[in-house]
C-alpha positions in Angstrom: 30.7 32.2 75.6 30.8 28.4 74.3 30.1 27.6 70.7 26.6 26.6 70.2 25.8 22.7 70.2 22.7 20.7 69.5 21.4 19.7 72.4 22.3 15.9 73.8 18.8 14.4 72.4 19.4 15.6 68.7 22.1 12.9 68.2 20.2 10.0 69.1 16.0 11.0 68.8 13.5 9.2 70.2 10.5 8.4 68.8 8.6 11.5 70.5 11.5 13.2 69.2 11.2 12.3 65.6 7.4 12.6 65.8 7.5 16.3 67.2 10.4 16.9 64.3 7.6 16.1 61.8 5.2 18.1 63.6 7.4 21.2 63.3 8.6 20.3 59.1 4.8 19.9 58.3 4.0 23.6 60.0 7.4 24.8 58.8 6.2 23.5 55.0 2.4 24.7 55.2 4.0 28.3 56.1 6.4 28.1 53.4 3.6 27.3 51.3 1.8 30.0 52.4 4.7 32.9 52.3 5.0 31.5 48.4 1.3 32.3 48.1 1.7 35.6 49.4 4.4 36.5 47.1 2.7 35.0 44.0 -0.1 37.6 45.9 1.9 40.5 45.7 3.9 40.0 42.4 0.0 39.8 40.8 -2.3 42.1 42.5 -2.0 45.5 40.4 -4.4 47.5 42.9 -3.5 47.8 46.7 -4.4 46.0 49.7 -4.9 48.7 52.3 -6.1 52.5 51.9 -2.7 53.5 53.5 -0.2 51.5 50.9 -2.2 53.7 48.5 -0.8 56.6 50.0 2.8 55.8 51.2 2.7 54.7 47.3 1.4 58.1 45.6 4.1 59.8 47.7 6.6 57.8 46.6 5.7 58.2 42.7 5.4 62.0 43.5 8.7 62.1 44.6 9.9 60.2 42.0 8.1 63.0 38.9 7.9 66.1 41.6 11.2 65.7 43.5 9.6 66.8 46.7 8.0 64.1 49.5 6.9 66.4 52.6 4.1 68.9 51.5 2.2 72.2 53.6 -1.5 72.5 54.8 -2.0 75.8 52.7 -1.8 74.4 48.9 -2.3 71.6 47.0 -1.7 68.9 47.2 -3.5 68.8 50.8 -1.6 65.4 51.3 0.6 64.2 54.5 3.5 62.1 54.0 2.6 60.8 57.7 6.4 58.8 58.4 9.9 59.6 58.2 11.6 59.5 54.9 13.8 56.1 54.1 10.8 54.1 53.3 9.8 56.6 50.9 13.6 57.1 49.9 13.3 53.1 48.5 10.4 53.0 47.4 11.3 55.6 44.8 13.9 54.1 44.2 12.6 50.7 42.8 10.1 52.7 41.0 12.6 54.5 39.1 14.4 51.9 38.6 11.0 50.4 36.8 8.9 48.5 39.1 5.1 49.2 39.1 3.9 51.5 41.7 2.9 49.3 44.5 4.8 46.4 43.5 8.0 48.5 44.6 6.9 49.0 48.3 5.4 45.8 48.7 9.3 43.9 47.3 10.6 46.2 50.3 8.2 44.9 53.2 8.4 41.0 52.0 12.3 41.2 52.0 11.9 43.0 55.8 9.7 40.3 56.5 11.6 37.4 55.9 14.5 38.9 57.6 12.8 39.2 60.8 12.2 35.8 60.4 15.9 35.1 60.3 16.5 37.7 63.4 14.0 35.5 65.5 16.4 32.7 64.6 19.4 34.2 65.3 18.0 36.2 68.6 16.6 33.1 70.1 19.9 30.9 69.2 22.0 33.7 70.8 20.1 33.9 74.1 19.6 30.0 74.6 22.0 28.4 72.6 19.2 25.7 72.0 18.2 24.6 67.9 14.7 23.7 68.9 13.8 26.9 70.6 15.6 29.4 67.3 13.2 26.9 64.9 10.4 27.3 67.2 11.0 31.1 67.4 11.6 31.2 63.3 8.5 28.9 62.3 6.0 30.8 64.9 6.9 34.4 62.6 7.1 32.6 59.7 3.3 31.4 60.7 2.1 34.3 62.0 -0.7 35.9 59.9 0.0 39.9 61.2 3.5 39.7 59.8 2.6 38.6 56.5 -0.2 40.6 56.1 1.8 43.5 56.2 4.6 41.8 55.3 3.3 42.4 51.4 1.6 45.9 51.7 4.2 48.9 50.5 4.1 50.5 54.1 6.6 51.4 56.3 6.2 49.4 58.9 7.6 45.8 58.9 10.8 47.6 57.5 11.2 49.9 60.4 10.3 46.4 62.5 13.7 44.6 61.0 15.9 47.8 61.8 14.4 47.5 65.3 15.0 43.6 65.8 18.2 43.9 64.0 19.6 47.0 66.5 17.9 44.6 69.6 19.9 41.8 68.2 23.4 43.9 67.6 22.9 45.0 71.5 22.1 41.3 72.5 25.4 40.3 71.0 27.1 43.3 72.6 25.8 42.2 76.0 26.3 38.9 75.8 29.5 38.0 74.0 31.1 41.6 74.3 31.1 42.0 70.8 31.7 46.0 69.5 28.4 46.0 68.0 27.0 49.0 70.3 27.6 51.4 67.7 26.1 49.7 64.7 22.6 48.8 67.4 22.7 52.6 67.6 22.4 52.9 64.2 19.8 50.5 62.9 17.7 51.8 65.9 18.4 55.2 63.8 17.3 53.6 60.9 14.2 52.0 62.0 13.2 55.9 63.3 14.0 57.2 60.1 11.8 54.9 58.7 8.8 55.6 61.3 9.5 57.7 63.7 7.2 55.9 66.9 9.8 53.2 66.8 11.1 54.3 70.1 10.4 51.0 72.2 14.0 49.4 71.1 16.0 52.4 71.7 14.6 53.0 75.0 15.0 49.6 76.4 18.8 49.5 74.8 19.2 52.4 77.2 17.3 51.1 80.1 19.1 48.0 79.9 22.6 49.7 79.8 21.4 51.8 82.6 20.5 49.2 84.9 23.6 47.3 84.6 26.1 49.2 85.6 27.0 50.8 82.2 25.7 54.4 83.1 28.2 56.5 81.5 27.4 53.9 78.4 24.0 54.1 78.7 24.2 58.1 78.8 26.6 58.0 75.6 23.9 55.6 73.8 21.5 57.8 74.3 22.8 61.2 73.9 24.9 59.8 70.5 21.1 58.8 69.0 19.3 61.7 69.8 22.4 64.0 68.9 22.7 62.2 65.0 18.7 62.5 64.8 18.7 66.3 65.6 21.4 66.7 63.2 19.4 65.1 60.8 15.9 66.2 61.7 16.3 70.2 62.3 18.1 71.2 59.3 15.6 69.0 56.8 12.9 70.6 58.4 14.5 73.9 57.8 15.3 73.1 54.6 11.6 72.5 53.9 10.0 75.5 55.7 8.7 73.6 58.7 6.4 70.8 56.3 8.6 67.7 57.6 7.9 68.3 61.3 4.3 69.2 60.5 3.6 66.1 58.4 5.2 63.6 61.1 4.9 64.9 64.3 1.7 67.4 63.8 -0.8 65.8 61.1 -0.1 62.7 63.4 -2.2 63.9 66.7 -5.1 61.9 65.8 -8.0 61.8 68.1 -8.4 58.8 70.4 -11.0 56.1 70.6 -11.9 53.8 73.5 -13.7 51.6 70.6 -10.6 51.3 68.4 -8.4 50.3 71.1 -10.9 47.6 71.9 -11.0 46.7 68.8 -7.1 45.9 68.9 -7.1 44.2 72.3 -9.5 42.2 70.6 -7.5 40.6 67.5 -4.4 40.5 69.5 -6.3 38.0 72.0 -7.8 35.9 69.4 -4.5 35.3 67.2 -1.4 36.0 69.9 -3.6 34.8 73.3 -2.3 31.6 73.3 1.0 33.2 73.5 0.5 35.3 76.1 -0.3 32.7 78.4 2.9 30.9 77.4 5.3 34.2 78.5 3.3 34.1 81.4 4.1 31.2 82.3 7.5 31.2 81.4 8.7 34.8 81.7 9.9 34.6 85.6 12.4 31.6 84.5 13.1 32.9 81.7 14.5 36.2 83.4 16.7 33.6 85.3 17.9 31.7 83.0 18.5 33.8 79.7 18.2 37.8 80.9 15.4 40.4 81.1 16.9 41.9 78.3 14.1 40.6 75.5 11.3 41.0 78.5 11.9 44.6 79.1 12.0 45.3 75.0 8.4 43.3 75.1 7.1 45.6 78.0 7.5 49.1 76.7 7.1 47.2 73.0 3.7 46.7 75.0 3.3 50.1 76.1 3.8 51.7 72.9 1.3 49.8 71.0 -1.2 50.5 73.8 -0.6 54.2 73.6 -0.6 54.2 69.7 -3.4 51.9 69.1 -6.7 53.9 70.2 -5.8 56.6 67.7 -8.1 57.3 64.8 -6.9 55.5 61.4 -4.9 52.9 63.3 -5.1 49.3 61.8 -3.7 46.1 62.6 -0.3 47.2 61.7 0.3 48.8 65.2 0.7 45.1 66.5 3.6 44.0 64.5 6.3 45.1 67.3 4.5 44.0 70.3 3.6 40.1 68.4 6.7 39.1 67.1 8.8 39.9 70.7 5.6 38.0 72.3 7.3 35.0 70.2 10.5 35.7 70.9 9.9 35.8 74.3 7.5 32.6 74.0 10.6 30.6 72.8 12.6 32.0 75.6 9.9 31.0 77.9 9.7 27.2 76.6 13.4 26.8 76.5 13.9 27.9 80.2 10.6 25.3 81.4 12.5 22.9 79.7 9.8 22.1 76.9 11.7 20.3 74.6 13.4 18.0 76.9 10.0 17.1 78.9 8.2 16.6 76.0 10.7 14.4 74.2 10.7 12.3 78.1 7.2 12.3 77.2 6.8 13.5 80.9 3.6 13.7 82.7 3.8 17.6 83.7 2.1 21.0 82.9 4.6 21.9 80.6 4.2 19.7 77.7 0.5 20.9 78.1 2.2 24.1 76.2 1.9 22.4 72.9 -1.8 22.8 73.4 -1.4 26.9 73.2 1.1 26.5 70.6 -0.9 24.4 68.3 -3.7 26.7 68.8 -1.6 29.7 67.5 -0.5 27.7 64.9 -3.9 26.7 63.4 -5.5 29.9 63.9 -2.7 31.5 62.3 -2.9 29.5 59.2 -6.7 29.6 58.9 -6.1 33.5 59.0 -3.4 33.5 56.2 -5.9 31.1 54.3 -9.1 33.7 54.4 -6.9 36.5 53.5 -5.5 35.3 50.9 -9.0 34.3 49.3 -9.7 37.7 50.2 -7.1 39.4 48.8 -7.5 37.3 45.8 -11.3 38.3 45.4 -10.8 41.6 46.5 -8.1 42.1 43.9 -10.7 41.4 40.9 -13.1 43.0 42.0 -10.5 46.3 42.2 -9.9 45.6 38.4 -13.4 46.3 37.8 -13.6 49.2 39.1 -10.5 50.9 38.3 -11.9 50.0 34.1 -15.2 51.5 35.2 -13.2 54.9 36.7 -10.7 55.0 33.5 -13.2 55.9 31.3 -13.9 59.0 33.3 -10.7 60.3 33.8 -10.2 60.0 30.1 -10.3 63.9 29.9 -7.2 64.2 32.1 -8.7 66.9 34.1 -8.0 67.4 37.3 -9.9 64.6 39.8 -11.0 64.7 43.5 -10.9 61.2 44.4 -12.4 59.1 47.5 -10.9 56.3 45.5 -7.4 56.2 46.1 -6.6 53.2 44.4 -7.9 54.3 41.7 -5.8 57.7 41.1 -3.1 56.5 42.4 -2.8 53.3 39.9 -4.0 56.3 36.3 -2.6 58.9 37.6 0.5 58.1 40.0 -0.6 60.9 42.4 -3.0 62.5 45.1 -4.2 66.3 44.8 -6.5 66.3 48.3 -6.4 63.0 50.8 -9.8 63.3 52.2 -9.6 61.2 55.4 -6.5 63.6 56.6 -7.7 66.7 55.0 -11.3 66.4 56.5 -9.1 65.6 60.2 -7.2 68.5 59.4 -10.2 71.1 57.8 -12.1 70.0 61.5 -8.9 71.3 63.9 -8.2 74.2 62.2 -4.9 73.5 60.5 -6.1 73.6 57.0 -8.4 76.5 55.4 -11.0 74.9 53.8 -12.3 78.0 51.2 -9.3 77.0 48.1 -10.5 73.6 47.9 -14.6 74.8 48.2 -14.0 77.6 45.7 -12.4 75.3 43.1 -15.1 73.3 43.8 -18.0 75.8 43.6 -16.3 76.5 39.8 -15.9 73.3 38.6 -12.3 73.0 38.4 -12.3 69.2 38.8 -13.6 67.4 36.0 -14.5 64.0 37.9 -15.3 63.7 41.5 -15.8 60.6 43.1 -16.9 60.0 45.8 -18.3 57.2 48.5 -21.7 59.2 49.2 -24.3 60.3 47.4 -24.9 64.1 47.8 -28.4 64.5 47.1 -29.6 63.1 49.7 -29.7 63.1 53.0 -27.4 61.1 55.5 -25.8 61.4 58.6 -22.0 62.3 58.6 -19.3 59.1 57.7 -17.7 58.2 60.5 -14.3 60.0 61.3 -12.4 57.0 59.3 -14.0 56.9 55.7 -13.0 59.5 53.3 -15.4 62.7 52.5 -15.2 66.0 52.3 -16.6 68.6 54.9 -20.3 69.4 54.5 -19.8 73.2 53.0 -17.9 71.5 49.8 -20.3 68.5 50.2 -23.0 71.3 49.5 -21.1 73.0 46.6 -20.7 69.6 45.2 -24.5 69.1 45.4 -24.9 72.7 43.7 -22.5 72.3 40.9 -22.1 68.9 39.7 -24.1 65.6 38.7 -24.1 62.1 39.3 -22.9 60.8 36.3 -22.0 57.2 37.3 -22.4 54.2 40.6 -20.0 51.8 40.6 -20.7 48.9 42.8 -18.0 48.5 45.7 -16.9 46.9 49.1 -17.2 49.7 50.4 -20.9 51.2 51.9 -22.3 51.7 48.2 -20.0 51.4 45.9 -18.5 54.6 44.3 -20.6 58.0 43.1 -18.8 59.6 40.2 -19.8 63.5 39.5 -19.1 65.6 37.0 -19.7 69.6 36.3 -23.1 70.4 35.5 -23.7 71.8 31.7 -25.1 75.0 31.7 -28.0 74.2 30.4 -29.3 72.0 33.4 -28.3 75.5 35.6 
């Protein structure tokens, strides 16, 4: 293929040229602005910013002091290590190497993020050959509110995105320029599964794609060469650890599904990626045309993945991340094969240019987004102080603590001994026997329980999401300790501390 050229209007721009250029630096300096601000964010905040960085976080410290990352249902800790291991893997690393505790996941995420940011340069300038589309594609993630969000939380998932993009973009240059890049798309789609293991929409439509165009034997090779390398790796580490690695990723991971939670999704992904939608819409047929199904058929099962992932119980916004940044990859595709640019700077009188109206839309809502969470986080992250200075002085013992307060643990004591939310899931399907946990309980073995309820009185059940215990230890906790502390909190009430009972008040 040709070298890449600017296109004939960049030499010489017009004045609707230069004025959408400004548009575009303004946007492109407020989200600079803004990705600073969330790294200040993350450098700063000592407590987390989601109930599962907490976790990926405590597993990666235990690894660190315990050497071991995937743990069974029959002995403490009841804890799952929910993902594949590389994630985990780094994150040790950096806290080894000295970083604090979440600090070390969260320098993982922002690096991913910022490099998907440079894929959706690259991967648009490759398919279009066009320097307004790749800035359009680059500023649009670089705006986008989801991908920073978890863009600075220590979880695994805007890594396993960039492995992902960066396979789709190593099979794009395969396709397109001939390049020998096959192998090394096979392995950062390896990567990105070894980082989560639902990270199946890339590899699939890699295969598809080969399929399709007349690259069968290729496609079959592809295919059986990923899943031969992942068995490899998968059955004997789950050999080696007695059966805990498949339990923890594949088993502990059959949440039940909810019509509300997928609603819930469908929801935020109208308000802040709508606007985009309509755009690919628009544009998608043309697109096809012009520049290949390729990124289209990576959106759609992109799409279907999130869709079937989504309604399951403890999902959070996170889920989006794959299925939003190849909407704006496709979205720049879109506007380069309508022609956007061009019309626009001919300031001509057509439906087309009415795309900056979407555009803009996604832009501003975007940025208001970023702005409230980062006041938010900011708030959020004092008030955390507060209450990890309250819970201090009860752990002072350094006896053994049962903790709805993850944060909290995780940041004094670097681990978790019982994960409510999974071991409640888990106590409720049968997989894990609740009487260890309820005896220790019924003796006073922990020192300090807190909790987000208070057990002497009556209430209906948390819902499914919120972290408890079931109601037989809820009852020995009632029997055997006292309320010694309430710490005001975000969440419901705050936080109930309890400690053993003297014998004198038996």
């Amino acid at each position: 293929m040709s070298a890449i050229a600017p296109a004939p209007s960049t030499a010489n721009p017009n004045r609707a040229e230069r004025k959408f250029r400004l548009i575009l630096i303004v946007f492109a300096a407020f989200s600079a602005l803004t990705i600073l601000g969330h790294l200040g964010m993350l450098l700063w905040a000592q407590n987390s910013f989601t109930g599962g960085e907490c976790v990926v976080a405590a597993h990666a410290s235990m690894l660190v002091h315990d050497g071991t990352l995937y743990y069974d249902f029959h002995h403490y800790p009841y804890t799952v290590a929910p993902y594949t291991p590389l994630f985990y893997l780094l994150d040790a690393g950096l806290q080894k190497a000295g970083l604090p505790i979440y600090t070390a996941g969260r320098v993982i995420s922002f690096a991913a993020a910022l490099g998907i940011v440079a894929l959706g340069w690259f991967l648009t300038l490759l398919y279009t050959k066009e320097r307004y589309s790749a800035a359009m594609c680059a500023l649009l993630c670089a705006s986008s509110s989801l991908l920073f969000i978890w863009g600075t939380v220590g979880q695994v998932d805007v890594l396993a995105l960039f492995w992902a993009l960066a396979a789709f973009y190593l099979y794009s240059r395969y396709d397109l320029l001939g390049d020998h890049t096959l192998i090394w798309a096979g392995a950062c789609a390896l990567l990105a599964f070894f980082t989560k293991q639902t990270m199946l929409a890339c590899p699939a439509a890699i295969g598809l794609l080969l399929f399709f165009t007349r690259r069968k034997l290729t496609a079959v090779k592809f295919a059986l060469s990923c899943l031969a390398v992942a068995a490899i790796i998968v059955i004997p580490l789950d050999a080696a650890l007695g059966g805990r690695f498949l339990a923890d990723t594949v088993r502990a991971n059959l949440n039940p599904y909810s019509v509300g939670k997928l609603l819930l999704h469908l929801r935020f992904a109208l308000l802040v990626a709508g606007p985009l939608v309509l755009v690919v819409l628009l544009g998608a047929r043309q697109a096809i045309r012009k520049t290949g199904a390729a990124p289209f058929v990576y959106l759609g099962l992109a799409t279907l993945v999130f869709l079937a992932a989504a309604p399951k119980t403890g999902s959070d916004l996170n889920y989006q991340l794959e299925f939003t940044i190849l909407l704006i990859v496709c979205t720049s595709l879109s506007l380069h094969a309508l022609d956007f640019f061009s019309l626009s700077f001919q300031r001509t009188q057509t439906w087309v240019t009415l795309l900056q109206l979407p555009l803009g839309v996604f832009l501003v809502v975007n940025a208001r987004t970023t702005a409230s969470l980062l006041l938010m986080r900011f708030a959020g992250e004092q008030q955390s102080r507060v209450e990890v200075a309250a819970i201090q002085s009860t752990l002072a013992d350094g006896g053994r603590v049962l903790s709805a307060d993850y944060n909290a643990v995780v940041r004094l004591r670097g681990r978790l001994d019982v994960e409510m939310a999974f071991y409640n899931l888990l106590v409720s399907v049968g997989a894990v026997d609740p009487e260890p946990l309820r005896r220790d309980i019924a003796a006073s073995a922990f020192s300090t329980i807190i909790l987000l309820e208070d057990v002497r009185t009556d209430h209906s059940p948390l819902e499914i999401e919120i972290s408890t215990l079931p109601a037989a230890q809820l009852a020995e906790i009632r029997k055997h300790y006292t309320l010694v502390k309430r710490i005001p909190g975000p969440v419901l009430d705050g936080m109930y501390v309890y400690q053993p009972r003297s014998p004198a008040s038996d």
